[in-house]
C-alpha positions as CSV (number, residue, x, y, z in Angstrom):
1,X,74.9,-100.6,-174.7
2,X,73.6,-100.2,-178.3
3,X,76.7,-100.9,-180.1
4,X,79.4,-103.8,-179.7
5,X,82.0,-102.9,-177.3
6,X,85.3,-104.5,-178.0
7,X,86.6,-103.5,-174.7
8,X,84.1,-105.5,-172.1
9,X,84.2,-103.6,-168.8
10,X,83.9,-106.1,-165.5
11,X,84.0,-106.0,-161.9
12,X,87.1,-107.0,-160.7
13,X,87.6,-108.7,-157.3
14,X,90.8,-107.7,-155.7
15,X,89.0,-107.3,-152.4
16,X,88.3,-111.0,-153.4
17,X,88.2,-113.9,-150.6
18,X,92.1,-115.0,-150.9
19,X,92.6,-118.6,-149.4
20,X,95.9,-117.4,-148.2
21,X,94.4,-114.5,-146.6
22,X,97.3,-114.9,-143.4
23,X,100.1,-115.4,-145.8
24,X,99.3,-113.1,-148.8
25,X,96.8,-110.7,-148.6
26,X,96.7,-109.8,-144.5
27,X,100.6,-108.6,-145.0
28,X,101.8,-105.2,-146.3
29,X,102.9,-104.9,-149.5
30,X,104.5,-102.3,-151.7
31,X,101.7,-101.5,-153.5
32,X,99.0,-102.2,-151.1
33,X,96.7,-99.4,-149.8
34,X,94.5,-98.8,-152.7
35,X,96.0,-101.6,-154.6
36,X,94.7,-104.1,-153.1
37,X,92.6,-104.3,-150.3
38,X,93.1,-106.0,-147.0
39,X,90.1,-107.6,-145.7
40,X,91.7,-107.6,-141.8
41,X,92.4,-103.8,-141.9
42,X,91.0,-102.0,-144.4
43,X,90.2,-98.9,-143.1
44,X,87.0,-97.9,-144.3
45,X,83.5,-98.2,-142.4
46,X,82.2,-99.9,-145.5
47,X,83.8,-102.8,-145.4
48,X,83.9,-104.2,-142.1
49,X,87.5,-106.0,-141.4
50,X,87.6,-110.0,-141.6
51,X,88.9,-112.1,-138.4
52,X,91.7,-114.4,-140.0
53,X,92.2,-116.4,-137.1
54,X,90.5,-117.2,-133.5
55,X,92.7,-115.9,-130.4
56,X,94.1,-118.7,-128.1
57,X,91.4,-117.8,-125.9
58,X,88.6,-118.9,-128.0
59,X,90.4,-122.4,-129.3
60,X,90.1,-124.2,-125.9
61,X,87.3,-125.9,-127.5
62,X,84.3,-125.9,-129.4
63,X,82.1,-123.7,-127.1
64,X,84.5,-121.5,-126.9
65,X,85.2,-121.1,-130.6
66,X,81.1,-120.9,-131.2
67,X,81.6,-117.8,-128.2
68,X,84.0,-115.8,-130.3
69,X,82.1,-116.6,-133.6
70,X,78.7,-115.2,-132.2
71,X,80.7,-112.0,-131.1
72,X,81.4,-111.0,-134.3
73,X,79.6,-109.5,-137.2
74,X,82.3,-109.6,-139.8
75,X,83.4,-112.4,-141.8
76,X,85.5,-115.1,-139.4
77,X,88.1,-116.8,-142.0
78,X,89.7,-120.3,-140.7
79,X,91.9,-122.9,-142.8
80,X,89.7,-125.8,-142.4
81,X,90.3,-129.5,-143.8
82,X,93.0,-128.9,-145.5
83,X,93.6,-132.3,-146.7
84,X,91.8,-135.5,-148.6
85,X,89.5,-137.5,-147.2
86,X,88.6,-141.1,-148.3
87,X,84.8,-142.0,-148.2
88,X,86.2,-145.1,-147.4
89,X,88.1,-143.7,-144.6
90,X,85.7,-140.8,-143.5
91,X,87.9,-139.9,-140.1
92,X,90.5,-138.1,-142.2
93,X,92.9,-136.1,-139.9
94,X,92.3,-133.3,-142.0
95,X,88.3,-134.0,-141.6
96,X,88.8,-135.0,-137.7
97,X,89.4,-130.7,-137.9
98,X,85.4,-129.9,-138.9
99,X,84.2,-132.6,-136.9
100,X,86.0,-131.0,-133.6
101,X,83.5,-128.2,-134.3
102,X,80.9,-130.5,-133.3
103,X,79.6,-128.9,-129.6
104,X,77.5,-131.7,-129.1
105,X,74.7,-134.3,-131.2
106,X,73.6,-131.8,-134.1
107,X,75.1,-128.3,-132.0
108,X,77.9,-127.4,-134.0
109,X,80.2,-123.9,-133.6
110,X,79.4,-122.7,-136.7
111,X,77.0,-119.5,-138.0
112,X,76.6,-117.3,-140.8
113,X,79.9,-115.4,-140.2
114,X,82.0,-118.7,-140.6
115,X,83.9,-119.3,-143.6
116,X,86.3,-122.5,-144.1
117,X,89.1,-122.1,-146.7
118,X,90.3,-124.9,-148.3
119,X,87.3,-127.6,-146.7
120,X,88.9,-130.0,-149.0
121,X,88.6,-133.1,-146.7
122,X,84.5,-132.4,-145.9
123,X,82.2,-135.2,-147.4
124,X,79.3,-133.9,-148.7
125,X,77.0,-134.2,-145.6
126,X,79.3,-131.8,-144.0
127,X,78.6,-129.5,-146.9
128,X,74.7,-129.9,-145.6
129,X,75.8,-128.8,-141.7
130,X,77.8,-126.1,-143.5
131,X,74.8,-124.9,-145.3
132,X,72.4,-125.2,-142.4
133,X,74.3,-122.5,-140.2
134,X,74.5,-120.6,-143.2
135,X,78.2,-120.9,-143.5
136,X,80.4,-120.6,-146.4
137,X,84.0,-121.8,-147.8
138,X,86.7,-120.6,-149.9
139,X,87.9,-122.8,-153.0
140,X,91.8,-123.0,-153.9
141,X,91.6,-125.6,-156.3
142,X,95.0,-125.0,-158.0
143,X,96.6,-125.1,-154.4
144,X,94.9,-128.4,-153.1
145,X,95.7,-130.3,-156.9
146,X,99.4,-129.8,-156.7
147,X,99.4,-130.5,-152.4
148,X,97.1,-133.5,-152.4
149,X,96.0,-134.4,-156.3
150,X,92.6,-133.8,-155.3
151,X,90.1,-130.6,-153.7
152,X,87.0,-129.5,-152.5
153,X,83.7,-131.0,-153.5
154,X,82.5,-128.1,-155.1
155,X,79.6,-129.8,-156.5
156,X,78.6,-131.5,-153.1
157,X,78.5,-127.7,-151.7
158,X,76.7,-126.5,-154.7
159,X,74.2,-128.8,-154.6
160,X,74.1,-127.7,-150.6
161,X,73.3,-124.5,-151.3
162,X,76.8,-123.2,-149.7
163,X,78.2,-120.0,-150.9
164,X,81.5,-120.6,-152.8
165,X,84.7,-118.0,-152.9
166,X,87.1,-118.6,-155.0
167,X,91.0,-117.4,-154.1
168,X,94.5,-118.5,-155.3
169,X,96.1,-118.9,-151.9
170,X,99.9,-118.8,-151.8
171,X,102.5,-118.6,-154.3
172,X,104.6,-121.6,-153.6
173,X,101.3,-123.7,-154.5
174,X,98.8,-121.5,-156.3
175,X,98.0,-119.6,-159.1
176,X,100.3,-115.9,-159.9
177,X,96.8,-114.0,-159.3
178,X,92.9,-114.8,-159.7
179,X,92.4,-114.5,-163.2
180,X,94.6,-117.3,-163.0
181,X,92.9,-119.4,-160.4
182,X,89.9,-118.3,-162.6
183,X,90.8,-120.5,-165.1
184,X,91.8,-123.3,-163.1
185,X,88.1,-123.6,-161.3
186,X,87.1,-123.5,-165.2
187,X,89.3,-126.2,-166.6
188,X,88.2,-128.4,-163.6
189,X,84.9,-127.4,-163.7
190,X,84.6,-128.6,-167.7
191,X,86.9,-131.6,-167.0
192,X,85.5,-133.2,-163.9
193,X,82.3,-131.7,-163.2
194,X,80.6,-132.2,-166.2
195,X,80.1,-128.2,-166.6
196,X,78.3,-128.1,-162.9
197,X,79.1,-124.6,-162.6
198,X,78.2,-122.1,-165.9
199,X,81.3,-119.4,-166.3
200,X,78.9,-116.6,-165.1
201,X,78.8,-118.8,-161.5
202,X,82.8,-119.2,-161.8
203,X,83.4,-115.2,-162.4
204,X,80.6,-114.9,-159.6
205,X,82.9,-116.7,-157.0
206,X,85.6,-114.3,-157.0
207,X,83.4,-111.3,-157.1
208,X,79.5,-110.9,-156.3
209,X,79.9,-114.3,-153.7
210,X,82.8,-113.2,-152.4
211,X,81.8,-109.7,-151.4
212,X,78.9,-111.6,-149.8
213,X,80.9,-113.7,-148.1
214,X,83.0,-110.7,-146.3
215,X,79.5,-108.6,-145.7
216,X,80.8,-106.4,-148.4
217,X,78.4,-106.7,-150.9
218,X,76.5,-103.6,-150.4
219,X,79.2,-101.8,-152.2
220,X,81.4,-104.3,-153.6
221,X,80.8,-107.2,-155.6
222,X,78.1,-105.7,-158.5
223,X,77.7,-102.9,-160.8
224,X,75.1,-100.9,-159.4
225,X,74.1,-97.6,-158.4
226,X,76.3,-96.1,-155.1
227,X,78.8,-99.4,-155.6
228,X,82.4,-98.9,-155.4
229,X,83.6,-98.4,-159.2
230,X,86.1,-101.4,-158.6
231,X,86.2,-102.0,-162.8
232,X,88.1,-104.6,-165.2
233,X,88.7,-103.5,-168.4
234,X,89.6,-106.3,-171.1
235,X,90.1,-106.9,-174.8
236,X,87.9,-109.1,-176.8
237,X,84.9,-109.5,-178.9
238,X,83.4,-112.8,-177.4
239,X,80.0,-112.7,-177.7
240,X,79.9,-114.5,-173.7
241,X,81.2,-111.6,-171.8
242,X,81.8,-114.3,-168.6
243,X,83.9,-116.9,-170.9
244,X,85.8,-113.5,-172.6
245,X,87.0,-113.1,-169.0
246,X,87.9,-116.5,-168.1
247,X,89.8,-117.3,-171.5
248,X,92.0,-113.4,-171.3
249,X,95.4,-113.4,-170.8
250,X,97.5,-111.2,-168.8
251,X,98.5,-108.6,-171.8
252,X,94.4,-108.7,-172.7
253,X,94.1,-106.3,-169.6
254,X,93.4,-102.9,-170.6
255,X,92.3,-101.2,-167.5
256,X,92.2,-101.9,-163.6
257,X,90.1,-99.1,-161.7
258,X,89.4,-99.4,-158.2
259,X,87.3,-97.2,-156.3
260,X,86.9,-95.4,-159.8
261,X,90.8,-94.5,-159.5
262,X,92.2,-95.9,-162.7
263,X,95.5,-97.5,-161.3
264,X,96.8,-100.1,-164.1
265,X,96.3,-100.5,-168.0
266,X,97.7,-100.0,-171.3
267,X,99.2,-96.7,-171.6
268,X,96.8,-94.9,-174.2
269,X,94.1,-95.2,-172.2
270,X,96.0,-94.7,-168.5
271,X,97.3,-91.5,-170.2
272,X,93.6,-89.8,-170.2
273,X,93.0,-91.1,-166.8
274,X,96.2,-91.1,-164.5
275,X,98.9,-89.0,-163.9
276,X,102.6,-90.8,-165.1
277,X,103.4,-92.7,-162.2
278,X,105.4,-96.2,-163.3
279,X,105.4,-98.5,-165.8
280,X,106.2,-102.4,-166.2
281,X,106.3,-105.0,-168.9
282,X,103.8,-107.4,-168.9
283,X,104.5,-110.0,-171.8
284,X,107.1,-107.5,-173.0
285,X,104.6,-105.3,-174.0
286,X,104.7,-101.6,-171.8
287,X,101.7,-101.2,-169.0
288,X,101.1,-98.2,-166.9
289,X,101.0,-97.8,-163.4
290,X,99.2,-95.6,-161.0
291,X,100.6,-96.1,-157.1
292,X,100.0,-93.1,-155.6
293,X,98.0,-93.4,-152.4
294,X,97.7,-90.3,-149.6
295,X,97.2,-92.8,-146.8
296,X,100.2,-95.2,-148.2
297,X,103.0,-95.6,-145.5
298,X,105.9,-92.9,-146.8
299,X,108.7,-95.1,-146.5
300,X,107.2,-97.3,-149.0
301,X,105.2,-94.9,-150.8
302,X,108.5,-93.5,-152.5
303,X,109.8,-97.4,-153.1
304,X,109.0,-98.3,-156.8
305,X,107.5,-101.9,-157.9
306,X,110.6,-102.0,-160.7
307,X,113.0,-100.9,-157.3
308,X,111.1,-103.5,-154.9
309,X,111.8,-106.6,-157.7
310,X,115.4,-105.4,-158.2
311,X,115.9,-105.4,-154.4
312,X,114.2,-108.5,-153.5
313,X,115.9,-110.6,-157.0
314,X,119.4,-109.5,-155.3
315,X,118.5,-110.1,-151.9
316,X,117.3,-113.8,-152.8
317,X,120.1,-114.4,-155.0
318,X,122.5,-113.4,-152.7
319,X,120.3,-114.6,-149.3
320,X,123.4,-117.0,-147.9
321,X,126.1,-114.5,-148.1
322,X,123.4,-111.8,-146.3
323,X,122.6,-114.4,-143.7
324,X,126.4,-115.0,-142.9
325,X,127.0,-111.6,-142.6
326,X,124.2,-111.2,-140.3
327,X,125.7,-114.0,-138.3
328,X,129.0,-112.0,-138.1
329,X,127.2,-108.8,-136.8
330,X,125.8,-110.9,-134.1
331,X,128.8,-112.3,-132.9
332,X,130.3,-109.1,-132.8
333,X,127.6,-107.6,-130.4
334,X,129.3,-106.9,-127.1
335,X,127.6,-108.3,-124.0
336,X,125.4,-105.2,-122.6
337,X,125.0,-103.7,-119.3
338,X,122.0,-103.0,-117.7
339,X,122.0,-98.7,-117.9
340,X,122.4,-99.9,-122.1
341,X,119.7,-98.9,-124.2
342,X,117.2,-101.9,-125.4
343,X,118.7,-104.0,-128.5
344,X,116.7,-103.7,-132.1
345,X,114.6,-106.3,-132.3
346,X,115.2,-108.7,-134.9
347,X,112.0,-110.5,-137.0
348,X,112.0,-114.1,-137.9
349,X,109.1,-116.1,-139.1
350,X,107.2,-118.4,-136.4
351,X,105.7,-121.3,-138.5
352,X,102.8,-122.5,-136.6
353,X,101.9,-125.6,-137.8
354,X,105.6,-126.5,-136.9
355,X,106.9,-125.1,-133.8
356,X,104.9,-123.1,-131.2
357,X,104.9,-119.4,-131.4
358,X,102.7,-118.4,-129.0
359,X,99.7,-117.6,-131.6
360,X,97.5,-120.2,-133.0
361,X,96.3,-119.5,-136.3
362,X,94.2,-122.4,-136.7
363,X,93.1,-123.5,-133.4
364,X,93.8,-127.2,-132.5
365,X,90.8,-128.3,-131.2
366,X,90.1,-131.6,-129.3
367,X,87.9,-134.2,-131.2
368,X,88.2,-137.2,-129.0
369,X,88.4,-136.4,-125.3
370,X,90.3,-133.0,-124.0
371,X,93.7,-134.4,-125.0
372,X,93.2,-135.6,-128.4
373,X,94.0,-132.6,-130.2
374,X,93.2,-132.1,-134.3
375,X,96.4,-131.8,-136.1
376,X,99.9,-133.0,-136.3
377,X,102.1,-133.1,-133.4
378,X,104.4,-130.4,-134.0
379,X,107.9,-130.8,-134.0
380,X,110.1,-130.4,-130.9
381,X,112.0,-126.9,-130.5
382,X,115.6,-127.3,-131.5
383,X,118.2,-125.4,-129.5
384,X,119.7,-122.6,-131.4
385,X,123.6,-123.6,-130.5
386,X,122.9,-127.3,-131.6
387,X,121.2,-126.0,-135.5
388,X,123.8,-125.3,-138.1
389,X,124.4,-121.7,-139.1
390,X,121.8,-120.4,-141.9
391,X,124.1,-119.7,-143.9
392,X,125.5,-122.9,-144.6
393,X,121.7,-123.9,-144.9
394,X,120.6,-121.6,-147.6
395,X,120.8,-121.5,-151.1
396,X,120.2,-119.0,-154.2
397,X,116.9,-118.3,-154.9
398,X,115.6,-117.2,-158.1
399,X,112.7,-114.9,-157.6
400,X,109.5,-115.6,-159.9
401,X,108.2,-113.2,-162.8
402,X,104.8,-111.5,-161.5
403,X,102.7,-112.8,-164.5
404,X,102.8,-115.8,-166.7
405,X,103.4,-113.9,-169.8
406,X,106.9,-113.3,-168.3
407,X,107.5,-116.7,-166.8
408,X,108.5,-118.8,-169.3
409,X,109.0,-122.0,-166.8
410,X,105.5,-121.8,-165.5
411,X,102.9,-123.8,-167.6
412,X,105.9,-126.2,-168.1
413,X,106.0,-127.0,-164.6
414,X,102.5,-127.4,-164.1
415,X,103.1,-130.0,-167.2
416,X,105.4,-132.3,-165.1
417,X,102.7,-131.9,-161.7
418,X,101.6,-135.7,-161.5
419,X,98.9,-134.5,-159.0
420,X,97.3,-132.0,-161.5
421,X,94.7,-134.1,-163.7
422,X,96.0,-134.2,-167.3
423,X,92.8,-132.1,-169.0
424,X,94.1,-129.4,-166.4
425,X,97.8,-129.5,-167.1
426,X,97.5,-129.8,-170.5
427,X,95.1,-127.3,-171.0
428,X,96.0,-124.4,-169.0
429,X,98.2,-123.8,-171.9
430,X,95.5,-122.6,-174.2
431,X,94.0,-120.1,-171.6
432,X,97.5,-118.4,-171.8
């Protein structure tokens, strides 16, 4: 460009690596197709779909998991090492999980399609088997500070040559969205790295690195000729278009296009490019929406994000007295006969780190003989007639503001986090 441009125009990630990709991005949402992309089914020949976990099948052991890894050509996502590890102390339970890859002396199940989220336990001579099959991880450092006061050694896999994706994992324990964890991987980056990574290798993480990490990067990931026109529009005059980005708020977002569909922004400039769709507040200050999309499920198509947070703040608020009338409807069910039709099945959650549900999402493998399984021992099934009723159980539950800008109790909390270094929690504040 010739002349300054207030309004710096950058490729957004949402097809970004996300830590969580089980929990958060794998799931359905309200505004999902053409929102946000879903790198296990995202229905376009272009990007080819992510495995987010390893059958049953494939976790007998480590043979068997290298089998199912050379069988595919995608991008295989597995939680790996979540945890600390002592040097001091190098067989970590949550390292014992990389080192159960091991097949044998120097054959480990690992290639170019492997990608470990979390890898906080791995020493750095991991990071140098990790680079030598070409393998890559995903950083939640926001996530792993407030779980274990400590997270990957970023710098150990720089300095391996290991690709690095940045995501913000779930929302009990991580950042509202990526520009968020953006500034996190900044802040700790500055604080206790010494400035290892420059901001334009931060930004990179959560786009160009993680499109090469999913084998998307022939149209994701860069501005370029025949790219998808995935675009971030933002307001500022910073001379360092990668710091600009890392240092915006939430309300310095003037446009989100993706696939050259402009689908969020302030409303003078969504008004020349969207038809009136929705709007929200962000920061009490009045964004536009775009949702419409022809291959969005119709039941939720016609379901509102302002309708969707009205339902779910009413359903969490009132979540015992819906569980106890849920309790009474069961009662009430009358024993059936053979000839009646098939009940409605009723969904529950199956945690699997602490019960069994039939799936493994992140294979147990054995590390020390064929019984000595990675992992915690998971807690015995409890009869259902012997567990108090739910509803006696649950509580009220507030439901959290979508942004920062609107949650006035979020940067406080992260104040009072005694895992979070003190550079971190005290200057996430200024990035806001």
């Amino acid at each position: 460009m010739s002349r300054p441009f207030r309004h710096l125009i950058w490729l957004v990630s949402l097809a970004a690596v996300s830590s969580g990709v089980a929990q958060r991005v794998g799931q359905q949402s309200t505004i999902q197709f053409g929102i946000v992309r879903n790198v296990e089914q995202t229905d376009d020949l272009d990007l080819p779909e992510a495995q987010a976990r390893i059958p049953d099948f494939a976790a007998r052991d480590a043979a068997n998991f290298l089998a199912r890894l050379k069988a595919e050509d995608s991008c295989s996502l597995l939680h790996l090492s979540e945890g600390v590890t002592d040097p001091a102390r190098p067989l970590s339970e949550a390292r014992k999980h990389f080192l159960a890859l091991e097949i044998a002396k120097n054959k480990w199940a690992l290639d170019k399609t492997f990608t470990g989220i979390h890898a906080a336990g791995l020493l750095p001579a991991d990071f140098d088997v990790l680079a030598s099959h070409e393998s890559s991880i995903v950083w939640s450092p926001l996530s792993n500070l407030l779980l274990y006061g400590d997270t990957a050694r970023v710098d150990a896999a720089k300095n391996a040559g290991v690709l690095i994706g940045l995501g913000s994992d779930w929302s009990p324990t991580g950042s509202k969205n990526l520009l968020g964890e953006l500034k996190v991987a900044w802040l700790y980056n500055r604080k206790n790295l010494n400035g290892l990574f420059k901001a334009r290798e931060i930004v990179a993480m959560a786009t160009r690195d993680a499109a090469r990490i999913l084998k998307w990067d022939k149209v994701l990931g860069s501005i370029k000729a025949g790219a998808r026109a995935d675009l971030l529009v933002i307001d500022s005059m910073a001379t360092d278009p990668y710091k600009a980005l890392l240092k915006a708020r939430e309300t310095d977002i003037r446009l989100v296009m993706i696939n050259g569909i402009a689908r969020y922004g302030w409303p003078d400039i969504m008004t020349k490019l969207a038809p009136n769709n929705q709007t929200a507040k962000v920061g009490g200050q009045t964004r536009r929406l775009f949702l419409e999309q022809e291959t969005a499920d119709p039941d939720v198509d016609q379901i509102s994000l302002s309708k969707a947070t009205d339902d779910l703040r009413i359903a969490l608020n009132d979540i015992a007295k819906l569980a106890k009338e849920l309790e009474k409807s069961q009662r009430a069910v009358p024993v059936r006969r053979v000839l009646d039709a098939a009940a409605t099945p009723v969904w529950s959650l199956a945690l699997d780190e602490i019960c069994s549900s039939g799936v493994e999402l992140a294979p147990r493998l054995p590390y020390d003989g064929p019984n000595d399984f990675t992992g915690s021992t998971r807690a015995p099934r409890v009869l259902a007639k012997s567990a108090p009723p739910l509803s006696t159980i649950l509580k009220p539950i507030k439901l959290d503001p979508l942004t920062v800008a609107d949650d006035a109790k979020f940067l406080s909390q992260i104040r009072l986090q005694p895992n979070v270094p003190k550079p971190i929690r005290d200057g996430l504040s200024a990035l806001y």
